[in-house]
C-alpha positions as CSV (number, residue, x, y, z in Angstrom):
1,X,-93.9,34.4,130.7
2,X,-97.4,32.0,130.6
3,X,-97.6,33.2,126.6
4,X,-94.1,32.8,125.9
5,X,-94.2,28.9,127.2
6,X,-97.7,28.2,125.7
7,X,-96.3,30.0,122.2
8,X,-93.2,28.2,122.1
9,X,-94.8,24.7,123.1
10,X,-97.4,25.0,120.0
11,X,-94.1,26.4,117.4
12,X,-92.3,22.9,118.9
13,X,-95.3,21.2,118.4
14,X,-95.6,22.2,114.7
15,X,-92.1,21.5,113.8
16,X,-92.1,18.4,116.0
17,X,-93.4,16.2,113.1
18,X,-91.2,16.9,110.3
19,X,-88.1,17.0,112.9
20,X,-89.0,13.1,113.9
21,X,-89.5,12.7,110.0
22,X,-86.1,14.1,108.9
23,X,-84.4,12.1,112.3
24,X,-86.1,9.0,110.8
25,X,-84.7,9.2,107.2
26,X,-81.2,10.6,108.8
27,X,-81.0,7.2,110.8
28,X,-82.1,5.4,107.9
29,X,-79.6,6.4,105.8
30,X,-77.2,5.9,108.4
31,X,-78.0,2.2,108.8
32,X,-77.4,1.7,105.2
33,X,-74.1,3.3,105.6
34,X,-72.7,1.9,107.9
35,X,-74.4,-1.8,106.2
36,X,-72.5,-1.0,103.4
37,X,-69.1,0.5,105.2
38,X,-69.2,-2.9,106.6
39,X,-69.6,-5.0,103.8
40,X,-66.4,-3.0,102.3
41,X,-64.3,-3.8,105.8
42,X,-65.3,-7.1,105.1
43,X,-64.2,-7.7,101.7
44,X,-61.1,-5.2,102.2
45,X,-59.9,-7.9,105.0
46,X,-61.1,-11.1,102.9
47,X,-58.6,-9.7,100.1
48,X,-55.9,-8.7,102.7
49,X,-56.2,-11.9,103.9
50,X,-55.5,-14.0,101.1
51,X,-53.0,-12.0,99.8
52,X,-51.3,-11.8,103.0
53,X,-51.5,-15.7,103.0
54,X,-50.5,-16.3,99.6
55,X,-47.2,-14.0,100.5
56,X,-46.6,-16.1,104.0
57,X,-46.4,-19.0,101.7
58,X,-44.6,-17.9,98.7
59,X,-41.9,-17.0,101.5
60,X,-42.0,-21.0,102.7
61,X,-41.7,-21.5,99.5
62,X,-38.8,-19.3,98.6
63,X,-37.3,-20.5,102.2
64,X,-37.6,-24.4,101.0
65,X,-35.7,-23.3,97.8
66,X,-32.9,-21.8,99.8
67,X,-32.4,-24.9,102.3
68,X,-32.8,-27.1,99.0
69,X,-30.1,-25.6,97.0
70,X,-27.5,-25.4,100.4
71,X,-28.4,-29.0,100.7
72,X,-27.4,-29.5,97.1
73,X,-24.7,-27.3,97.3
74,X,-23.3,-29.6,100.2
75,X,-23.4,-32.9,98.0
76,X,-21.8,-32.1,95.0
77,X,-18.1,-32.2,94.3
78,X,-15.7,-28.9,92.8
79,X,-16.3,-30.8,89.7
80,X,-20.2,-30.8,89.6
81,X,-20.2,-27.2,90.7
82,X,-17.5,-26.4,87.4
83,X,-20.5,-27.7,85.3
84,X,-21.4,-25.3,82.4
85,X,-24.9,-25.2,83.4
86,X,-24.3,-24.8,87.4
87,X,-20.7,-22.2,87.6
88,X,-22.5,-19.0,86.4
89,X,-25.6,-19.3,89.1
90,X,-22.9,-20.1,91.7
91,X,-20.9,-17.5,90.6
92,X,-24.1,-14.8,90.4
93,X,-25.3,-16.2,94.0
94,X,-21.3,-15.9,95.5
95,X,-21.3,-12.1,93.6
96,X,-25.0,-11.5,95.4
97,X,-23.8,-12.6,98.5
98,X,-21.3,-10.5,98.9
99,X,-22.9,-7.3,97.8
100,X,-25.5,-8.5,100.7
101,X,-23.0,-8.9,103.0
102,X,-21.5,-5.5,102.6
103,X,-25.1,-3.7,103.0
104,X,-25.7,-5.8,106.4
C-alpha cells in the first residue's frame, strides 16, 4: 500500500505541472470569452435599444397623426370633405375601417 501512495504521489507530481499549465491557458481563454461575449450583449442591447426607441416614437408619431386628422376631420364641413383632393382618403380610411372593424 506504502508503494502504491509513494508511486502515485511522484506520477501526480510529474503531471502536476502541465495540468496547472493547461488550467491556466483554459482560464485564460475563458476570460477572453466571456470579455468578448460581453462586448456582443452589450452592443446587441445598444442596437435593441435604439431601435426599440426609434419604434416607441414612430408610434407617437403615428398616434399624433391619428388625433390630428380626427381633429381635422371634426372642423371641416360635408363640403370640405367632398374636395377632390380629400373624398378618396376619406373614402379609403371609411373602407379600412370597416374591414378593421369586422376582424375585431
Amino acid at each position: 500500500m506504502k508503494d502504491f501512495q509513494s508511486y502515485a504521489r511522484k506520477e501526480i507530481k510529474k503531471f502536476l505541472p502541465q495540468a496547472q499549465k493547461s488550467m491556466a491557458q483554459l482560464n485564460k481563454e475563458t476570460q477572453r470569452l466571456m470579455e468578448k461575449t460581453e462586448k456582443n450583449l452589450l452592443q446587441t442591447y445598444a442596437k435593441t435599444k435604439r431601435a426599440t426607441e426609434a419604434l416607441i416614437f414612430k408610434a407617437r408619431r403615428e398616434k399624433l397623426y391619428y388625433e390630428l386628422g380626427r381633429a381635422v376631420l371634426s372642423v371641416l364641413t360635408a363640403e370640405q370633405l367632398n374636395h377632390k383632393r380629400i373624398a378618396p382618403t376619406v373614402k379609403e380610411i371609411k373602407k379600412i375601417n370597416r374591414k378593421v372593424g369586422s376582424k375585431a
